[in-house]
N, CA, C and O atoms as a MOPAC input file, in Angstrom:
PM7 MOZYME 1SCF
protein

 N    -25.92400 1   -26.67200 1    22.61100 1
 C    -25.09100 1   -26.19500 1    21.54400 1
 C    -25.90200 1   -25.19000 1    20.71900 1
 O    -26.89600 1   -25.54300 1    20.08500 1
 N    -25.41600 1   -23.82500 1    20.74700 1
 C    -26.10900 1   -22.82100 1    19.91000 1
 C    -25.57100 1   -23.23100 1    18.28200 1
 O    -24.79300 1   -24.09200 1    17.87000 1
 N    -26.60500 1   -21.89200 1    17.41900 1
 C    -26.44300 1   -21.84100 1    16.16300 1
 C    -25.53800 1   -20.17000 1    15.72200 1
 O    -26.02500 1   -19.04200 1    15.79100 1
 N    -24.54500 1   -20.44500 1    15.41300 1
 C    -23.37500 1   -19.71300 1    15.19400 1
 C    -23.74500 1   -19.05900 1    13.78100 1
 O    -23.63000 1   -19.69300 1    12.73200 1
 N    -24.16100 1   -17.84800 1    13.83800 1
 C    -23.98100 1   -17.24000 1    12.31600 1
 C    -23.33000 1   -16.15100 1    12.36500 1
 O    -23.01300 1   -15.65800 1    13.44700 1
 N    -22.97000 1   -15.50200 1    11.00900 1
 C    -22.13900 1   -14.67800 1    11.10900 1
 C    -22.44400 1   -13.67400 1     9.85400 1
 O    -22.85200 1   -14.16500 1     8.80100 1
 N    -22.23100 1   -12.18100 1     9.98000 1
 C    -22.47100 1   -11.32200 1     9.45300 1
 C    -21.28200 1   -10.53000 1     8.48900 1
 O    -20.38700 1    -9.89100 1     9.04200 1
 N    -21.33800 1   -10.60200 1     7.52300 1
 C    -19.90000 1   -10.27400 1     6.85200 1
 C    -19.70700 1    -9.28900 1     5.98400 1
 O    -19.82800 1    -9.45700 1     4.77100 1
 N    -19.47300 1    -8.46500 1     6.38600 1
 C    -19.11800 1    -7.18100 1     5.00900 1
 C    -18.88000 1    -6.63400 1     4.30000 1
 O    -19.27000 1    -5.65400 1     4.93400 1
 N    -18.56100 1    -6.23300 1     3.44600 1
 C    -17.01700 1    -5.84400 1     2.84700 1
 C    -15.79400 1    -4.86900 1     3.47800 1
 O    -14.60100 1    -4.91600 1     3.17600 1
 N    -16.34300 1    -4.12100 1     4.28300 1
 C    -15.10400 1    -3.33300 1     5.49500 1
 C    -14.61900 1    -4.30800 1     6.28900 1
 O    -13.55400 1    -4.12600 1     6.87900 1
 N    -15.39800 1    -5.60400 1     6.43200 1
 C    -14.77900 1    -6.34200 1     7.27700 1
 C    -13.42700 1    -7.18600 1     7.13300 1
 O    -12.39300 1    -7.42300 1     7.75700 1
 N    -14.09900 1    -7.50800 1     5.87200 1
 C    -13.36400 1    -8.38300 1     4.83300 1
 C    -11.86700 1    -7.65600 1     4.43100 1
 O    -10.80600 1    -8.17900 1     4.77000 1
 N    -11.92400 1    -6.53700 1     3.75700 1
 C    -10.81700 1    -5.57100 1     3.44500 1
 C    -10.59900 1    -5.10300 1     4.62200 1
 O     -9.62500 1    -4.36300 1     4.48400 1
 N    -11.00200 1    -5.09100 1     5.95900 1
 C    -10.03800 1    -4.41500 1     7.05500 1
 C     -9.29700 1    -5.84100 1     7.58400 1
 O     -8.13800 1    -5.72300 1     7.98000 1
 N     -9.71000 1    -6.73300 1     7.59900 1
 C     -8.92100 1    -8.11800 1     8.77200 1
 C     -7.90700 1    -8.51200 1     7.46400 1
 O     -6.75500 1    -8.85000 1     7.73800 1
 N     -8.30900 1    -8.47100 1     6.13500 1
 C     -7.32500 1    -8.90800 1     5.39400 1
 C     -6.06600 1    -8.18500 1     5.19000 1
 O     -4.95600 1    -8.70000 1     5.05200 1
 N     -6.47400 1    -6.44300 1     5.18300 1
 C     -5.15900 1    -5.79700 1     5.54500 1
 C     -4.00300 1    -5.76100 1     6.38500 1
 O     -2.80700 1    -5.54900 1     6.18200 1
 N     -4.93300 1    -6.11800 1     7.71700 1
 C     -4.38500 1    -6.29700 1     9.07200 1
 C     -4.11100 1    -7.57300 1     9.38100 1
 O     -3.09300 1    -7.66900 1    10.06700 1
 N     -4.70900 1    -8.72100 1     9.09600 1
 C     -4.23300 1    -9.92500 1     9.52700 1
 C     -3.60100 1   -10.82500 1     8.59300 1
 O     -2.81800 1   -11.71800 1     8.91900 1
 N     -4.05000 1   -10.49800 1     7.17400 1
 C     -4.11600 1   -11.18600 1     6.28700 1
 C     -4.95000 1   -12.46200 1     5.78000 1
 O     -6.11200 1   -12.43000 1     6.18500 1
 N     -4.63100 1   -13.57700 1     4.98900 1
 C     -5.72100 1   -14.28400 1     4.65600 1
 C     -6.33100 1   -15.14300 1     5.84500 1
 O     -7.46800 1   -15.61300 1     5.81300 1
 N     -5.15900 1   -15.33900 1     7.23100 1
 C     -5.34800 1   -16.29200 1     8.15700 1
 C     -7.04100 1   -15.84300 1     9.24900 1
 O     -7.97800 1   -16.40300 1     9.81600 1
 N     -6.46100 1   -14.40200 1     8.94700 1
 C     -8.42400 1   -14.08800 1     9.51000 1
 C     -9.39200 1   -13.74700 1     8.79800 1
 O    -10.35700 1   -13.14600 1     9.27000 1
 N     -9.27100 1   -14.14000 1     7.30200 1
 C    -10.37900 1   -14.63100 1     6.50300 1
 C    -10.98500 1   -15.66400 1     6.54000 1
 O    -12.21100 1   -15.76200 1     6.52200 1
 N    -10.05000 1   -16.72100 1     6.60400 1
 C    -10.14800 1   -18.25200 1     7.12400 1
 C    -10.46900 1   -18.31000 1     8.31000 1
 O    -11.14500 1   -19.32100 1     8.50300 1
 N    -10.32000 1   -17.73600 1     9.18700 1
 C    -11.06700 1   -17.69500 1    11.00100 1
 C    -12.37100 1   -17.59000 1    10.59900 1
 O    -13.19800 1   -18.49900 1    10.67000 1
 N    -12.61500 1   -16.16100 1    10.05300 1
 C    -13.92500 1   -15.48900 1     9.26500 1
 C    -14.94900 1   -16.70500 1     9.58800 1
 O    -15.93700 1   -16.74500 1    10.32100 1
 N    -14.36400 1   -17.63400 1     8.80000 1
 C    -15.83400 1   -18.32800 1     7.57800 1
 C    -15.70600 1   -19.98700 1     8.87300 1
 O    -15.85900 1   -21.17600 1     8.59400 1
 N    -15.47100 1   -19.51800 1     9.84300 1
 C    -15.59800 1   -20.51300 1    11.05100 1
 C    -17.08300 1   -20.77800 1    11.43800 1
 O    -17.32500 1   -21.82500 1    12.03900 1
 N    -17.72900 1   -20.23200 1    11.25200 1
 C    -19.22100 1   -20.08600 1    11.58800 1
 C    -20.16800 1   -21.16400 1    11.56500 1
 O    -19.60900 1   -22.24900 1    11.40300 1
 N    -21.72800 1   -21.24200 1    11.70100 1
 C    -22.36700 1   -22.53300 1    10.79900 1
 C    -23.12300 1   -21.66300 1     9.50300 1
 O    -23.46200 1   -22.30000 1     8.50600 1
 N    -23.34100 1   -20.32400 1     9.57100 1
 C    -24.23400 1   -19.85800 1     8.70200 1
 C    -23.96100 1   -18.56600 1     7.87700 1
 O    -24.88400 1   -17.84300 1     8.25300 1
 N    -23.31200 1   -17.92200 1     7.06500 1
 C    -23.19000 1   -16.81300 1     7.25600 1
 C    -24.08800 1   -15.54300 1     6.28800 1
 O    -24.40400 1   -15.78600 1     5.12400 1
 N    -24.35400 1   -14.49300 1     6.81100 1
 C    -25.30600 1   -13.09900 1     5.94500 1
 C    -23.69000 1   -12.35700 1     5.82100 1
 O    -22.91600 1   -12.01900 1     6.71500 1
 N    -23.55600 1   -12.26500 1     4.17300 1
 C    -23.00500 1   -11.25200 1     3.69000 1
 C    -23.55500 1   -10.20800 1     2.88500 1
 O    -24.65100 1   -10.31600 1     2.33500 1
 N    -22.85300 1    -9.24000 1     2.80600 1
 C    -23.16300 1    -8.03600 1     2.40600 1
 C    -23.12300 1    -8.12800 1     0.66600 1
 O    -22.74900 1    -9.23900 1     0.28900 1
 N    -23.36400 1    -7.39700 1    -0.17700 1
 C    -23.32900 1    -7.43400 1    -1.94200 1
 C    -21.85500 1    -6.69700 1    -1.88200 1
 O    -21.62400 1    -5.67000 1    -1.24300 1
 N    -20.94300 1    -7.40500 1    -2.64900 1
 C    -19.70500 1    -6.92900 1    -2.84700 1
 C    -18.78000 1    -8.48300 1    -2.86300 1
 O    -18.89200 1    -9.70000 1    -3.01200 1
 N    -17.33200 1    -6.81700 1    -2.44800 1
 C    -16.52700 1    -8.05200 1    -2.17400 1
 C    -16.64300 1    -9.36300 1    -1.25400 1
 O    -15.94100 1   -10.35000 1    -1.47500 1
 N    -17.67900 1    -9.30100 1    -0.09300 1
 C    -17.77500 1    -9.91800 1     1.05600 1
 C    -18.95900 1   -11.21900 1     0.09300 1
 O    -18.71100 1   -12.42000 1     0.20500 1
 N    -19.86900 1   -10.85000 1    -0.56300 1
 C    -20.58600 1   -12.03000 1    -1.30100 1
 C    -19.84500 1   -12.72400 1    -1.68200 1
 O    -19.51800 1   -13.87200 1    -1.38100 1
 N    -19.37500 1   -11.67600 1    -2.75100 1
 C    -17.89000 1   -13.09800 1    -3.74800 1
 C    -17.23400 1   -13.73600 1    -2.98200 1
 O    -17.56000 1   -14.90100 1    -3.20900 1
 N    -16.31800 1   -13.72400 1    -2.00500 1
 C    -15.74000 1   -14.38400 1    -0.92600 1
 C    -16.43200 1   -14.99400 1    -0.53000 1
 O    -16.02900 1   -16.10800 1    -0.86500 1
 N    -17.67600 1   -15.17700 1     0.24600 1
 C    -18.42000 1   -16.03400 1     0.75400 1
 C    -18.46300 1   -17.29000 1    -0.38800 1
 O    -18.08000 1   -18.45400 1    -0.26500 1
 N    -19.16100 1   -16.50800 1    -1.70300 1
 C    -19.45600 1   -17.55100 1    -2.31300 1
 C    -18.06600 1   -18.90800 1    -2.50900 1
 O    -17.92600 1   -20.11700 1    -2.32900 1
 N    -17.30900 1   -17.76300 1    -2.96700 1
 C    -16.51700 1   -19.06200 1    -3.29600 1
 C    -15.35400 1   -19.81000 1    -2.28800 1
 O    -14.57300 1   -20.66300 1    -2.70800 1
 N    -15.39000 1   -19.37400 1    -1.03200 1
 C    -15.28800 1   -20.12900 1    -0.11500 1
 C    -15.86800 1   -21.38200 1     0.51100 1
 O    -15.28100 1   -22.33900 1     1.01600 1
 N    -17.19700 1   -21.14000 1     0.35300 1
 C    -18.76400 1   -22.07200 1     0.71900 1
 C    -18.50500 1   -23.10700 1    -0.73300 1
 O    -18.59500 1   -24.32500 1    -0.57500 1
 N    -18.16500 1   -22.50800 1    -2.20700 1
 C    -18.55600 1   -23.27300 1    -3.36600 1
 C    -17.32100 1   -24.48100 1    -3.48300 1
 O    -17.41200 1   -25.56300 1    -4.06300 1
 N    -15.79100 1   -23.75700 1    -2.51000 1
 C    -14.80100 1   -24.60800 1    -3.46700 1
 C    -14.19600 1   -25.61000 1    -1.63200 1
 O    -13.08800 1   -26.13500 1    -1.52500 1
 N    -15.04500 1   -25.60600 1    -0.72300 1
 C    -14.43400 1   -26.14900 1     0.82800 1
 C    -13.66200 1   -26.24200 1     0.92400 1
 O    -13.04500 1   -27.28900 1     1.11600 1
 N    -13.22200 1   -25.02700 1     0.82900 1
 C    -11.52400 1   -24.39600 1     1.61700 1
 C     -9.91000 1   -25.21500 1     0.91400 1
 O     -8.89900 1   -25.62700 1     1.48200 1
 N    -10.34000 1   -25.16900 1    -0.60400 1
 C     -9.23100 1   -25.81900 1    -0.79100 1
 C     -8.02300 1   -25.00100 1    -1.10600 1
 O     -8.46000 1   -24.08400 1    -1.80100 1
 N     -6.76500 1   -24.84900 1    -0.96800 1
 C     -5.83900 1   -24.33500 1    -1.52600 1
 C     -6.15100 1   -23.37600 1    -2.84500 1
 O     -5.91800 1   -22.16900 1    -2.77600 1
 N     -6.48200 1   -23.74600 1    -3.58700 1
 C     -7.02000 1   -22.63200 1    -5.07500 1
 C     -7.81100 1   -21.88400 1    -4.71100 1
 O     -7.78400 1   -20.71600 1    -5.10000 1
 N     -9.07800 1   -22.50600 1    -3.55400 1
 C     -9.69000 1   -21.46500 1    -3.90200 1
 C     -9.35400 1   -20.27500 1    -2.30700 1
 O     -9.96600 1   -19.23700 1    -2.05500 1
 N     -8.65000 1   -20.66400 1    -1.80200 1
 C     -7.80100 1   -19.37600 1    -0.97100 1
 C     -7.10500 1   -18.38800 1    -1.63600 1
 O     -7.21800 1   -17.17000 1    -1.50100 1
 N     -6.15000 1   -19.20400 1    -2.59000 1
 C     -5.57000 1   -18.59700 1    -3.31000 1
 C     -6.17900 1   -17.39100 1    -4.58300 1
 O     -5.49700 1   -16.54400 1    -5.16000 1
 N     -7.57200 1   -17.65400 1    -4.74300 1
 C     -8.67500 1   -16.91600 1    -5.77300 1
 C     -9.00000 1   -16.00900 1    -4.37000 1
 O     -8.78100 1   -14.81700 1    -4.58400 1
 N     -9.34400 1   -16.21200 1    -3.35600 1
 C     -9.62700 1   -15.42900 1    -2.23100 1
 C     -8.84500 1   -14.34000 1    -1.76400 1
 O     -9.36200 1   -13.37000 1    -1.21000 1
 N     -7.41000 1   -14.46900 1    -1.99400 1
 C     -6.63300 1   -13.40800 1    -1.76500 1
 C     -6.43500 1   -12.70400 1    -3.06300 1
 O     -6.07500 1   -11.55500 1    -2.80800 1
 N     -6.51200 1   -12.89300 1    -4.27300 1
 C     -6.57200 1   -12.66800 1    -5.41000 1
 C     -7.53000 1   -11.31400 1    -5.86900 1
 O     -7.19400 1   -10.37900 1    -6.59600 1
 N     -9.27200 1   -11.63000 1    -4.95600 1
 C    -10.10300 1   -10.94300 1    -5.31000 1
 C    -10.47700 1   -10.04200 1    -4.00900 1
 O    -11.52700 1    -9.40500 1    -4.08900 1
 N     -9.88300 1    -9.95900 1    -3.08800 1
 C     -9.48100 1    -9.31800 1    -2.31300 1
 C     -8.71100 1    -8.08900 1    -2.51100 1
 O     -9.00200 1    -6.89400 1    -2.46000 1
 N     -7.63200 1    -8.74900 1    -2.75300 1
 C     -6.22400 1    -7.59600 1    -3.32600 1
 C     -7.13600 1    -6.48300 1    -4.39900 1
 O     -7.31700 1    -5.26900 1    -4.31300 1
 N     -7.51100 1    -7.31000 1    -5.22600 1
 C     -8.49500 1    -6.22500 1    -6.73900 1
 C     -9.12500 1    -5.20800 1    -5.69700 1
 O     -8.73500 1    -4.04300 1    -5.61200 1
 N    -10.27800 1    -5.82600 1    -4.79700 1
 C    -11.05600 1    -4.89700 1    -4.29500 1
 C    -10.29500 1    -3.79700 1    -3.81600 1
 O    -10.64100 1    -2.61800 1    -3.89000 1
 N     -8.79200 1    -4.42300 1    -3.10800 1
 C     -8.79400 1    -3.26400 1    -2.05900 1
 C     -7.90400 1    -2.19200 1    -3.15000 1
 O     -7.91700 1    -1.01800 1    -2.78200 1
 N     -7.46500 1    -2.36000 1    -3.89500 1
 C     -6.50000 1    -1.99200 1    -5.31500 1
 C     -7.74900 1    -0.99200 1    -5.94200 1
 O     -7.63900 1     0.23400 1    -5.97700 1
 N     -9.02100 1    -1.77800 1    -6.45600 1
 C    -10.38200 1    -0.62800 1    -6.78200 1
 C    -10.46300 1     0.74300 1    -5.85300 1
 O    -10.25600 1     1.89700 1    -6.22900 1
 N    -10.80600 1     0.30100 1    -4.59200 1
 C    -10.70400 1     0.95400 1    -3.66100 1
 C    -10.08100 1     3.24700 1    -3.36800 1
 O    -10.49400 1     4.39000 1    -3.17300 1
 N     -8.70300 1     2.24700 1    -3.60700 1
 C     -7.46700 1     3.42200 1    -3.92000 1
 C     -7.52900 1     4.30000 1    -4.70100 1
 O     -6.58200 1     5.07600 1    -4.83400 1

């Protein structure tokens, strides 16, 4: 059994959420370990890892998502 980590960005983050929406954010953070980038992709990490995937904090996940990609524009 390998060790699964995962590398996360913020293009990554704002491109699968555009395109897939939150369901391949939540694929995303399938991993055992993950290196994110400083941005939107930290904040997400963090508070994915801080709140274990509960309903609120998905819901704060698509929340600070939307801002970024809204900054963005």
């Amino acid at each position: 059994m390998g060790f699964h980590k995962r590398y996360i960005s913020n293009e990554i983050i704002q491109e699968l959420f555009h395109t897939h929406g939150i369901k391949s954010i939540k694929e995303l953070y399938s991993a055992d370990a993950f290196v994110s980038e400083v941005g939107i992709a930290s904040d997400v990490t963090d508070t994915v890892l801080s709140n274990k995937h509960t309903t609120e904090s998905w819901d704060r996940v698509t929340e600070m998502i939307e801002e970024s990609v809204n900054k963005k524009k």
